[in-house]
Every structure is written in structure tokens, then in C-alpha cells.
N, C-alpha and C positions, 0 to 999 in steps of 0.2 A: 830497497825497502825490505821489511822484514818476511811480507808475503803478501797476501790479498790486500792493496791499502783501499780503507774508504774511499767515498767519493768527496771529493773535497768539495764543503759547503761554500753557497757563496755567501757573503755575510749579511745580508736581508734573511737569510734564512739559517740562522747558527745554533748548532747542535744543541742540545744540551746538556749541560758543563759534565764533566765526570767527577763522579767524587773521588776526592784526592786520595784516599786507599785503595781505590778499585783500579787505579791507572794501570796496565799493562805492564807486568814487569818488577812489579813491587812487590816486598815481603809482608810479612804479618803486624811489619809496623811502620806500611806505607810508602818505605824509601827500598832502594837498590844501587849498588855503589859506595854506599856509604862507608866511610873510616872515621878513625876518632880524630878527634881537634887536638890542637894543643891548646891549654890554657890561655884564657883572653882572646882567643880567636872565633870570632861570631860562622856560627854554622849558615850554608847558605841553601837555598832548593834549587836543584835544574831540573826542569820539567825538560823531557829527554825524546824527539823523535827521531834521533841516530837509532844505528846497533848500537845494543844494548852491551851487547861484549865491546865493542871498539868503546866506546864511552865510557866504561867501567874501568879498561885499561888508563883513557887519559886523565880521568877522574882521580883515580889514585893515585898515579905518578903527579898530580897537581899538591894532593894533598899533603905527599911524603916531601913536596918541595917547600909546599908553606903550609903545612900546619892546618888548613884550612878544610872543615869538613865539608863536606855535599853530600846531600838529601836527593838524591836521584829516584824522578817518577818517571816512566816514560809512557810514550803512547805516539799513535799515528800521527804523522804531519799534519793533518786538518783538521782532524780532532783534539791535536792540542792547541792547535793557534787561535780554533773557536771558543775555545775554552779559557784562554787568554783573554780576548777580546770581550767574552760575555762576564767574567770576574772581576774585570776592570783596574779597578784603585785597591780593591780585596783580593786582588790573587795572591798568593801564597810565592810564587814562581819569582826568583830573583835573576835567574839565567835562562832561555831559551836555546836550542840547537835541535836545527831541523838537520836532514835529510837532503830537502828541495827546497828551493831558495823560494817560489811563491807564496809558503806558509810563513814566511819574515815577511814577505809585502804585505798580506793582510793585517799583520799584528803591525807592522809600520804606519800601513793607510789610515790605522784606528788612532794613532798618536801614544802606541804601548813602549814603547822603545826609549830610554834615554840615549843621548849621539856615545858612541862608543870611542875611548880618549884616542888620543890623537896619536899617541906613540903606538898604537894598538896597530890601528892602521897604516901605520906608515910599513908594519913588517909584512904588508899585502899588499903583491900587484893590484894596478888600480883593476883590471880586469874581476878580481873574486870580492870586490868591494861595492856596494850602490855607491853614487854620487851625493845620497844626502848623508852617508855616516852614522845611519842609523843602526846597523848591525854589519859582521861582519864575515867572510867565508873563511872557511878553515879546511874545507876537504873538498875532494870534485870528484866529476862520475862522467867519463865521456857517453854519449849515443852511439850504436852502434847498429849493425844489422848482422846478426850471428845468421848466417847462413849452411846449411845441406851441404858438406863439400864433395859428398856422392852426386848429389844432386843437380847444384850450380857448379860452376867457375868462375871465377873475379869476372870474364869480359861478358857473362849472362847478365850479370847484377845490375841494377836501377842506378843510374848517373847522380841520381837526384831521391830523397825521401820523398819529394811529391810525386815520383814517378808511380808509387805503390797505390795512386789513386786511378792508373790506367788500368784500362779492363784486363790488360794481360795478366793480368798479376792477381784477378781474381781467384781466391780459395786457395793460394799459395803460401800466404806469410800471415802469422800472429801479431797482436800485441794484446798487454794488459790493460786491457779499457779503463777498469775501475780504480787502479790504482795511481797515487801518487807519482811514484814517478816517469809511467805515460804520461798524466796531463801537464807535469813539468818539460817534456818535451813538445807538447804541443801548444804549450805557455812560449816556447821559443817558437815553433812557426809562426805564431799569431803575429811575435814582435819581427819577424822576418820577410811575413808576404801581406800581413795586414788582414785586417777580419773576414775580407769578400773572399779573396784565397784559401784561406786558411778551413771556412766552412765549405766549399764547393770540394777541396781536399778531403774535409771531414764526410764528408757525404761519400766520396769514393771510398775511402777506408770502412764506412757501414756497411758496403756490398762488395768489398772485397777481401777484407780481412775477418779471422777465425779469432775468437775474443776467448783468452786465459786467465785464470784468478792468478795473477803473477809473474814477473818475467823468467822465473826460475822455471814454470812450470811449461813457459814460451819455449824456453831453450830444450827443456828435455822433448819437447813436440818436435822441433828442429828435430835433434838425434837420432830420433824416432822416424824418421823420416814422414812422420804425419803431416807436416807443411814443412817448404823450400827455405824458409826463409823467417826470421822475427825481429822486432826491435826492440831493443833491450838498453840495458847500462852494460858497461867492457865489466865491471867485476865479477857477474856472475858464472861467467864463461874463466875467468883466470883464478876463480876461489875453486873453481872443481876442477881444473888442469894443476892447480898447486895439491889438489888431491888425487884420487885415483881417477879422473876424467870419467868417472864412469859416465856421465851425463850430457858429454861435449866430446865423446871422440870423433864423431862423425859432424863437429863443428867447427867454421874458421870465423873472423869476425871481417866486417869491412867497417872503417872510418871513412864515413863520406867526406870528399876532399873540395877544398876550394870557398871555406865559409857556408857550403851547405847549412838549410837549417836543418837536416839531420847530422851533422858535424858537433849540433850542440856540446857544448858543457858546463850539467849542472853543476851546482853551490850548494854545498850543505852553509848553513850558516850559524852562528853566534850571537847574540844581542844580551844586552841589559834591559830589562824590564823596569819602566820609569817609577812603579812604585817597588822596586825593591828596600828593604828594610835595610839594607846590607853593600849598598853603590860600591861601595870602593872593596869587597872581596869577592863583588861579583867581576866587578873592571878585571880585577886580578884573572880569575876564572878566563875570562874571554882574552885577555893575553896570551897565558898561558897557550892556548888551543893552538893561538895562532902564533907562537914564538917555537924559537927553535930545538926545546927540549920536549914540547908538546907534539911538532911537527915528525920531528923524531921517533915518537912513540908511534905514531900514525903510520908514516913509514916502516916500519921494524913488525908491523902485526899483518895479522892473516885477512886483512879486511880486504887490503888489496884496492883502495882508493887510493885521488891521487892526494901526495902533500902539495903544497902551493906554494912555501916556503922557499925562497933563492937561496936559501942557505940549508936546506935538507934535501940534499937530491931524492926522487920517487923512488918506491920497490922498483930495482932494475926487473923482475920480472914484468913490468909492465910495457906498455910499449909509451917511449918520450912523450911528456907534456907538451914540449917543443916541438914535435913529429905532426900533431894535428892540428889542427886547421878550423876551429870551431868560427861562428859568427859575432861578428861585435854584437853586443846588446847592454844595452844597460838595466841592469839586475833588477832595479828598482821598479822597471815597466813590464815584467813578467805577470801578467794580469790570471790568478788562477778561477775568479769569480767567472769572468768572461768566458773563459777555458769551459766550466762545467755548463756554463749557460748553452756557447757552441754546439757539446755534443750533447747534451740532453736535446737540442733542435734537432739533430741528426741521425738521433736514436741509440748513439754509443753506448751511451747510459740511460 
């Protein structure tokens, strides 16, 4: 995420809307990304909670390919999908891409989504896709635990993410409580150990975890050697090694192994918005993301996600898509209402 994310609302209780020039991101006339059209080409809006740099990059390689302009607003994953939800049949938004795949289940649960075509999907494993076709994955983010490598050694480390709920482990390791993409990982413990698990976990992690406005800010705590240990997404640890490390030298990462639900990996996603003005340049759009000249772009930048594409291999800097070991889950069951209900019970938030 970009930094601190909100807390993701559950939708009984939904933000209130943003105004469409205020979004996060946007210039003096509302949009960000945007290029010119070519004649006859209906201009389309993607309300945007990616990086704003990675999206700008596949935004305009879409448009240099078809002509086709985008009106790019962006803003938090929760805040946009509430914002989606509460605009309804009036939103503006013909394309959606999140970040974490929970803020597509809320904007799906509501029936915001038309099914995205059929050739769309077939260019994604079934793995970065729901089984209803309601939207689609285009980029991934493994879970990690960047760890002290003064501090620990691989055979110190917790077997298991729920280990960090043992007392041993108290005041050693961070996470980003408020943001996005914590409660996307604990959107997968939910669908991994089930609700009685998952809060009796959440409850160890209030008494023993050190809470950061961000996982960038987890990791530089790591280096610091202020706490042993954090859990994070792999990119932020390999966008400041592709730079001067200044922030991760005295950090390694561990891939929980064996389906772990800290093994996760998240989805950013894609969807078509069922009142879009504009269906068939939006379909284009969400092809695009996910076909192999888009996947490519993805690959080729400094964002350092994965592609998902069989026919784009990843930033070799990173470590194999193949290599890990994340948990089955089906996308679609990623409950992020529950999530926030969870630890507002347990005091996270």
C-alpha cells in the first residue's frame, strides 16, 4: 500500500463517498494518468487503489495500444470500494483495481461488478481469479516475515504465523494493524483456521505485537533493530534492496512454507463496474492488465510485484512464483467486514 491504509469499513457502516476531485492523487482536473484518445474512442474512469506509479505506467501503455483514454482517480482500497458501493448505479467508475483482493469482495457482495468476459479470464490461473467471474487478478504480493538477521536466524523463526500469538514472541515483531494490507492477510487466516482461531490469534497478536502506521515503517523498525522481526508484503524489502538498502540491510525475509496461512498471497484485482457507460472499453481495460503486453509492463517496472501471466515470466529479481507455497483459498471468501469486526473485538483497532 501506499502507507498508512485506513481501516477498512464494514459495509453497514460505509464511509462517506469522496468527492471525485478530492480522490488521492488527482490533478486540478480530477484525473491522474490520463492521455488523449484517438477520435471515436469513448474515454473511460478507473478509480485506482494500486500504485499510482505502477498504474500510470500500465494505463498508458493501454492507451498507446488502443487509443483509448483513462481518467485515473485513486485512493485507499476501502475507501474506494465504499465509495463504489454507497454511488451505486451513479458512480462515475467504469474500472475498479484494488491493491487486496477483499475490497473486490465487498464491491462484488453488493452486485457492483459486471462477470468479466470470458477470454479475460482464461489468461489467469484459476488460482488469481474468484469462482464467480466477477473480477479479476492481475498482480500479487506474497506475506512474508522480514526478520533482524543480527538478531535471529532461520532455525529462531516461528514454524507457523500463528506462532507470533505465543507469549515468546511478546514485544519482538510488528505489523501494520490499520492498514489494508494486514487485514488482507488476516482475511486469509480467517479463511484458513476459521473465526474461533483466528480471534484467539488476534488477541495474542494485541499483547504481543508493536503496531506501525505501514509496513515500510515495520521494516525500517526491523533494521533498526527496534523489534526482531515484522510481517509485511516481499516488495518492500526488494524495492529498497533494488535501491540503496538503506532500510533492509540488516534484513532477510522468510516465506512461510507448507500452505501456511502466513504463506498467503495476495491479489490485487481488476473488475468492470456493472454501470459502466463504457462495458466494452472497460472489458478492453481489464484485459489488457491481465494479457501479456500489460503483464509485461508489470514485470519490466520497479514495483517489484508479482506478474501472474504463464506467458510473462516475474522480475527475476524476485524470488519464483513457483518457489512458494501459499494456501488454497478461494478469493471470493476473503471476508474483510469480518476482519475489521475481529480486531476492533480485540483492540487492534
Amino acid at each position: 500500500m501506499r502507507g498508512f491504509g485506513r481501516v477498512m469499513l464494514a459495509a453497514g457502516t460505509l464511509a462517506v463517498a469522496l468527492a471525485a476531485a478530492g480522490c488521492g492523487g488527482t490533478d486540478d482536473s480530477g484525473t491522474a494518468g490520463s492521455s488523449p484518445a484517438s477520435p471515436g474512442k469513448a474515454a473511460i474512469t478507473l478509480y485506482n487503489a494500486q500504485h499510482e506509479d505502477l498504474m500510470k505506467l500500465m494505463v498508458d501503455a493501454f492507451t498507446k495500444e488502443t487509443g483509448i483514454k483513462v481518467d485515473m482517480r485513486s485512493g485507499e482500497d476501502p475507501d474506494m470500494a465504499n465509495q463504489i458501493v454507497q454511488e451505486g448505479s451513479a458512480s462515475p467508475a467504469d474500472v475498479f483495481v484494488t491493491e487486496n483482493s477483499p475490497a473486490m469482495t465487498l464491491v462484488a457482495s453488493k452486485g457492483g461488478f459486471a462477470k468479466v468476459d470470458p477470454a479475460t479470464l482464461a489468461q489467469v490461473g484459476k488460482r488469481y481469479a474468484p469462482s464467480t467471474g466477477d473480477w479479476v487478478g492481475f498482480a500479487a504480493r506474497s506475506t512474508v516475515l522480514a526478520y533482524n538477521s543480527q538478531q535471529l536466524t532461520e532455525d529462531r523463526l516461528p514454524a507457523s504465523i500463528m506462532d507470533l500469538a505465543k507469549p515468546e514472541w511478546k514485544g519482538r515483531f510488528g505489523v501494520a494493524a490499520g492498514g489494508a494490507d494486514f487485514q488482507a492477510i488476516v482475511s486469509a487466516v480467517l479463511a484458513v483456521k476459521g473465526e474461533r482461531a483466528t480471534a484467539e490469534w488476534l488477541g495474542g497478536l494485541k499483547d504481543n505485537a508493536k503496531i506501525y502506521q505501514g509496513n515500510g515503517a515495520a521494516m525500517r523498525a526491523v533494521n533498526a533493530g527496534e523489534i526482531q522481526a515484522a510481517v509485511i508484503y516481499h516488495y518492500y524489502w526488494y524495492q529498497d534492496r533494488a535501491e540503496a538498502g538503506t532500510n533492509s540491510k540488516n534484513v532477510e525475509l522468510h516465506f512461510f512454507p507448507d500452505k501456511d496461512a502466513g504463506a498467503f498471497v495476495g491479489v490485487s484485482g481488476a473488475g468492470v463496474l456493472k454501470s459502466s457507460k463504457h462495458p466494452a472499453e472497460a472489458q478492453a481495460l481489464v484485459k489488457f492488465l491481465t494479457g501479456k503486453n500489460g503483464q509485461q509492463v508489470l514485470a519490466d517496472s520497479d514495483a517489484l510485484e508479482y506478474s501472474i501471466s504463464a506467458d510473462v515470466p516475474t522480475n527475476p529479481k524476485l524470488k519464483p512464483l513457483g518457489e512458494l507455497s501459499p494456501p488454497d483459498i478461494e478469493l471470493s471468501s476473503l471476508n474483510g467486514p469480518k476482519v475489521i469486526e475481529l480486531m476492533q473485538q480485540t483492540g487492534l483497532l
